[in-house]
N, C-alpha and C positions, 0 to 999 in steps of 0.2 A: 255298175250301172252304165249302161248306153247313152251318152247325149245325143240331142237329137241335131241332125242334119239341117240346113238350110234346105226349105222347099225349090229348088229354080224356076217353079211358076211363081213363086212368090217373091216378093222386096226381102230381103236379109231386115227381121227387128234389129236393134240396136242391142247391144249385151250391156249389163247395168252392171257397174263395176264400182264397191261401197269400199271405200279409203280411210284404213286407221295409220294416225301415227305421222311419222317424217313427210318432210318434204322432200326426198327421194322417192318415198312413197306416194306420193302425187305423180311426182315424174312418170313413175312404171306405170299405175293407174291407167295414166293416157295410152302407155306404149304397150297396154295388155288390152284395150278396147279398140287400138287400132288396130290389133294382128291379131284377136278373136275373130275382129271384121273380115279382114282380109284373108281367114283363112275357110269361111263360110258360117261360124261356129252364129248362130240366132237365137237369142231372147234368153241365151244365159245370164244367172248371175255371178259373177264373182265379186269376193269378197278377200281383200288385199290388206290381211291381218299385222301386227305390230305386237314386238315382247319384250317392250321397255321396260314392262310394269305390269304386275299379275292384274289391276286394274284394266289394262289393255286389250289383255285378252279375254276377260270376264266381259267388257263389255263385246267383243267381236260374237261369242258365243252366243249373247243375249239378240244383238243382232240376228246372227244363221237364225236361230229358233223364230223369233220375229218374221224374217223374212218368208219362211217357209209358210207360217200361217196364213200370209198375205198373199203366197203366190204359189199353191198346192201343187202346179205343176211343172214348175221353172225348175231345171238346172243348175244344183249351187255348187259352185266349184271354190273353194278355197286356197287360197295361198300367201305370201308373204313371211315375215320372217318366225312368223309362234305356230305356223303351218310346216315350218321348213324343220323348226327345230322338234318340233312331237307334233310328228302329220299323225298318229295313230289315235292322239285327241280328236282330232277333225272327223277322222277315217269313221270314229267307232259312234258319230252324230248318225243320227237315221236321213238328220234332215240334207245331210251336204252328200250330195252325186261324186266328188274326184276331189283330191286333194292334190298339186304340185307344188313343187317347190320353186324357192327364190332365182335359182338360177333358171328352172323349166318354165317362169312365165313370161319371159322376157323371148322365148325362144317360138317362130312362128310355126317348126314344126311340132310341138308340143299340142295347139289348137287345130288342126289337121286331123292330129293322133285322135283326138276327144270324138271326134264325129266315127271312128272305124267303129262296126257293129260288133267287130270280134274281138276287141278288146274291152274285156269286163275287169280291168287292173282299177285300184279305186286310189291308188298311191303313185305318185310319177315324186319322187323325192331322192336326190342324189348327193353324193359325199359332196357338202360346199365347200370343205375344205382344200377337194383337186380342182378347183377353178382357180383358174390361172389370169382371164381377160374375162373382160366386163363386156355385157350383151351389147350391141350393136343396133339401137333403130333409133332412125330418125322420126322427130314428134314433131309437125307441123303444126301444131299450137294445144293449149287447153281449154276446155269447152268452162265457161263460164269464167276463165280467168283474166285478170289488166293484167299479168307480167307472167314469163313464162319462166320453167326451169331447165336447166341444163344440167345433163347428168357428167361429173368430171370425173369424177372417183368412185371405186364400193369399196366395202369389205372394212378391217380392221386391223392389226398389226398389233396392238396394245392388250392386256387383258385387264383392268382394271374390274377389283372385287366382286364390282354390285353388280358387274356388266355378262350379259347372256349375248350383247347383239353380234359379237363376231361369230358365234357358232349359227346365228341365223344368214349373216353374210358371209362370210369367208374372210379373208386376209385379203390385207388390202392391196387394190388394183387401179391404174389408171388410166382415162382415157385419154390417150393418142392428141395433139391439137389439133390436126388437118377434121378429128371428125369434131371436135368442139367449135370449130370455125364453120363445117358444115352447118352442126346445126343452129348456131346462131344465125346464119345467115337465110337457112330457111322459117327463121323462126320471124325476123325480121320481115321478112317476105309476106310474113300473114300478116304483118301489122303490128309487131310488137312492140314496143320502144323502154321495154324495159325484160332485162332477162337474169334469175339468179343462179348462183353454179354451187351444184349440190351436193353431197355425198355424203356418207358414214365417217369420214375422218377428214376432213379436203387439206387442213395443213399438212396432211403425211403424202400430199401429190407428188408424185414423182419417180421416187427411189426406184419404184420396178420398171422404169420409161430407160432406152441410153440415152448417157447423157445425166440422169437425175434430175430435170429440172425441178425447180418449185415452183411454189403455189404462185411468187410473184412473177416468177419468170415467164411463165404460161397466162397470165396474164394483161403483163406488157403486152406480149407477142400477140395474143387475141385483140387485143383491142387498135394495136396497129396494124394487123390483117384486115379487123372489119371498124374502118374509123365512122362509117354510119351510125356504130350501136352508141346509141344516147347513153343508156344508164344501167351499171352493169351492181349488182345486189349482191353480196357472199354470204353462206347459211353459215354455219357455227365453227368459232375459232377456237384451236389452243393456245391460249396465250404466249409459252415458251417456243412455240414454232412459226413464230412470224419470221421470215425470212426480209433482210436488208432492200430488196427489189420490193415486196408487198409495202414496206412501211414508207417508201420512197412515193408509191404511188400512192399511200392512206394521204402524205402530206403534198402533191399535185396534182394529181389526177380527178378532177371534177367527174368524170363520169363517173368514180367509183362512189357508190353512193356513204353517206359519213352515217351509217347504221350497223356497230359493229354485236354479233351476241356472241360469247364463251360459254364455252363448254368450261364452266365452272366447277358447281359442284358441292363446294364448302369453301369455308373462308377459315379453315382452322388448320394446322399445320401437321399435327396430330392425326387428324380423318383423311386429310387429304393423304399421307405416307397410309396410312390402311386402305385408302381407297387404291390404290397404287396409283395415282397420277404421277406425273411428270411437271406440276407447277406447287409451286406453295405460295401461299397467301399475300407474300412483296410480290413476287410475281405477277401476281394478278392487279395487283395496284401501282406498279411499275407501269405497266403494259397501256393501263389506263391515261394515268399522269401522262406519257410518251405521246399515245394517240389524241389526246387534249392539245396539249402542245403544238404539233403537226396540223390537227382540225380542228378548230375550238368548237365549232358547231356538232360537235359528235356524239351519237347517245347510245349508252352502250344498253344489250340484254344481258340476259344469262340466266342458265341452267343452276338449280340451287335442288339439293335433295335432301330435307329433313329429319332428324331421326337415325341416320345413320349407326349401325352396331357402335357400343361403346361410346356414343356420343354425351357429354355429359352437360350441363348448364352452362358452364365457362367456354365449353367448345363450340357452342351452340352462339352464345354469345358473340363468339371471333366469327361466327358467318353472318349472325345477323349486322353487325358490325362494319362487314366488308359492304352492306350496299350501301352506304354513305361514302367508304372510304375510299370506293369504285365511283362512286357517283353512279351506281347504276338505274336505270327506270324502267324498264319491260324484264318480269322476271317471271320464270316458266319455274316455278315451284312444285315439285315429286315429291308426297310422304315415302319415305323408303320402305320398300315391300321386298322381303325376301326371296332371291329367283335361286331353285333347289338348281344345286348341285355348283352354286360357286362360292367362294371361299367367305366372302361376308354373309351367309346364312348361315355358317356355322361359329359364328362371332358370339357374343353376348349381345343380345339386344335389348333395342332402347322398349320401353310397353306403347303398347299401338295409341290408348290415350295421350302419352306427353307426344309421341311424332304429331298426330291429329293437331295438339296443340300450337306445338314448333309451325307445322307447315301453316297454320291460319297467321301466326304474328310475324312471318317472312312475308304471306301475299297481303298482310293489310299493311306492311313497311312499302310494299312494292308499291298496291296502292296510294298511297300518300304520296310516295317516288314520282309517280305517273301526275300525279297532281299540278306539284312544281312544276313538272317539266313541263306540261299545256301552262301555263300559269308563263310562263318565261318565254313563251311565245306567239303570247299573245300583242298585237300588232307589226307582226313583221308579215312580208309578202314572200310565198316559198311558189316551189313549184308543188302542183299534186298530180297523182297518176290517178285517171279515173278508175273506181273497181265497179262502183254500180250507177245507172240511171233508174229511176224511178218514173216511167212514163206519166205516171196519174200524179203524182201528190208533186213531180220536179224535182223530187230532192235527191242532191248525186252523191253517191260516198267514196273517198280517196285516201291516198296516204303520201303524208310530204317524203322526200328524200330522206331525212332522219325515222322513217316509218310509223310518225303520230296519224293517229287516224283522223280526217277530218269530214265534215257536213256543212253544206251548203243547198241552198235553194236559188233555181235558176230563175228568171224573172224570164216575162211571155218572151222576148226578142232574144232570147238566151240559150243555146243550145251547143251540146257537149258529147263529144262518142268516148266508148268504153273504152279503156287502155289507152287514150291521150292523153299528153301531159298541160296542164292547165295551170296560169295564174293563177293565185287566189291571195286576198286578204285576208287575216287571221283576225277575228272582229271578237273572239268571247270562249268558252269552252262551252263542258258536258261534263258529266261523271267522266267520260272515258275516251272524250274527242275535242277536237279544236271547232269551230264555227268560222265559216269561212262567207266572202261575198268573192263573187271573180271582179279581179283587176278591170 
């Protein structure tokens, strides 16, 4: 199928680009709405899929069908990583125009190609595994977001059981600091004063750089290149790969914000060697204890996946276990869903009822977690990042530097911009936020 061209008597539409999944996948998001633009490509949709979880991509699908009915005539172009890895799922929808892949959307001659009339190819998907370097574009900010992302890393190096995403991304890759420095600095530029640094694996930063630096060494380095950047946010840790530089700055460096999440998992020593990780269970409570110590103010997340093949009541029990003995309070809970053709689907599994089970008394632990932790912070004064203003009703919503979410209402002589950092007084909670008055 042909996409259509940009008219030149006409304004370029805007291309509507629907975001499942990571916060890499945010990142790209932007850098595939900025270079559809830029390459003429008008009033596509794309749809920047995620294959965490058969969940993920059940709902991506239900979406395409969705959108098609809404918009009979739009161009759907799909991509991202359950695109990358089976584009001929996508291919063989009626509803989706072109399917590319993870490394072809990042790339601006890819959206160029989409407009030639004589190419009626409906698959641009290429070995991810021969990529070497990580696409290159600078993102001048995200539309509706108070903090931006930076992409540092892609890819994967690791194969753990449950895990499909390195055949969606490739083996892992790193970006350069001169362009990590760029683009904070442009990102800065738009007004940001908070920026997070992203990737697929970000503690494995380095090894393919000369030199090897790490994850904390590249960050020293960034943050004394650009001493303007206020508040600097890291997505998801392995806990055995903090390197002596990172944990130097968890314990002085104010910029670095005290919200740490792990790539957990389980909390059982047994699932975690099936799972192949790289951490066991002291480890993770080690890591904790250590970052306590260093931040006292520090809240940690984490990734927790339920159900796991073989998992049994006792094992189950050692995870549910670990969010006390982590102290953890934000937890992103997965019933485990079997992804065909890696080695935990061909496990013994647990029956879809007890995971369903398991993952509700993980997230109502986590809720109660979440509790406390607004509960313990209630009358202290933090700083918050604005995310929304509400013109009509005033009321503005933020997240303190530990990433509780807060709500406050501004009174008539009181006024606040998006992505500023703001006093507030913590005066009460919510089911799921702090209540704030400004300072």
């Amino acid at each position: 199928m042909t996409l259509k061209n940009a008219d030149s008597s006409h304004p370029l539409q805007a291309n509507q680009v629907i975001t499942f999944g990571c916060r890499l996948n945010v990142y790209e998001s932007q850098a595939i709405k900025d270079l559809s633009y830029q390459a003429g490509l008008s009033g596509a949709i794309i749809v920047n899929t995620c294959a965490v979880t058969a969940e993920a991509e059940r709902q991506a699908r239900q979406a395409i069908r969705k959108l098609r009915r809404k918009n009979p005539q739009a161009d759907i172009i799909v991509t991202g990583c359950s695109a990358q890895m089976n584009p001929s799922q996508y291919a063989d929808m009626p509803e989706v125009s072109r399917v590319i892949g993870n490394q072809e959307k990042m790339q601006l001659g890819t959206y160029q190609s989409l407009k030639d009339p004589d190419d009626q190819s409906r698959v641009l998907v290429n070995d991810i595994m021969s990529v070497r370097e990580t696409a290159s574009h600078l993102v001048a900010g995200f539309e509706g977001k108070a903090r931006a992302f930076v992409q540092i890393q892609n890819g994967c190096n690791h194969r753990c059981t449950f895990c499909t995403i390195p055949y969606g991304r490739g083996n892992s890759r790193s970006v350069p600091l001169g362009e990590i420095v760029t683009q904070v600095q442009m990102l800065m530029a738009s007004g940001y004063q908070e920026v997070v640094m992203t990737g697929v694996d970000i503690t494995d930063y380095g090894g393919d750089l000369p030199g090897s630096p790490t994850l904390g060494q590249i960050i020293r380095r960034l943050l004394a290149l650009v001493p303007d950047l206020k508040r600097l946010r890291l997505s998801s840790l392995d806990p055995v790969e903090i390197d002596e530089d990172l944990w130097r700055l968890i314990a002085e460096e104010p910029r670095l914000m005290p919200h740490l999440h792990l790539s957990l998992q389980a909390g059982d020593d047994l699932i975690l060697k099936r799972m192949k990780r790289r951490h066991l269970r002291q480890d993770a409570i080690d890591f904790c204890k250590r970052a306590r110590q260093l931040r006292p103010e520090v809240v940690f997340g984490a990734d927790l996946i339920a159900g796991f093949p073989t998992e049994t009541d006792q094992m189950f029990e050692n995870t549910y276990k670990i969010i006390d003995e982590c102290d953890l309070s934000f937890l992103h809970v997965f019933p485990y869903s079997p992804r065909p053709g890696t080695p935990a689907s061909r496990m013994p599994q647990v029956p879809r009822m007890i995971i369903k089970q398991r993952a509700a008394l993980l997230r109502q632990r986590g809720e109660q977690a979440v509790q406390a932790l607004l509960q313990r912070w209630i009358g202290k004064t933090v700083d918050v990042v604005v995310e929304s203003v509400d013109a009509k009703t005033q009321q503005v919503l933020g997240k303190t530097d530990t990433f509780i979410p807060v709500k406050l209402t501004l009174e008539k002589n009181q006024d606040v911009k998006m992505a500023s950092v703001i006093k507030a007084c913590l005066i009460g909670k919510t089911s799921n936020a702090l209540l704030a008055t400004l300072r």
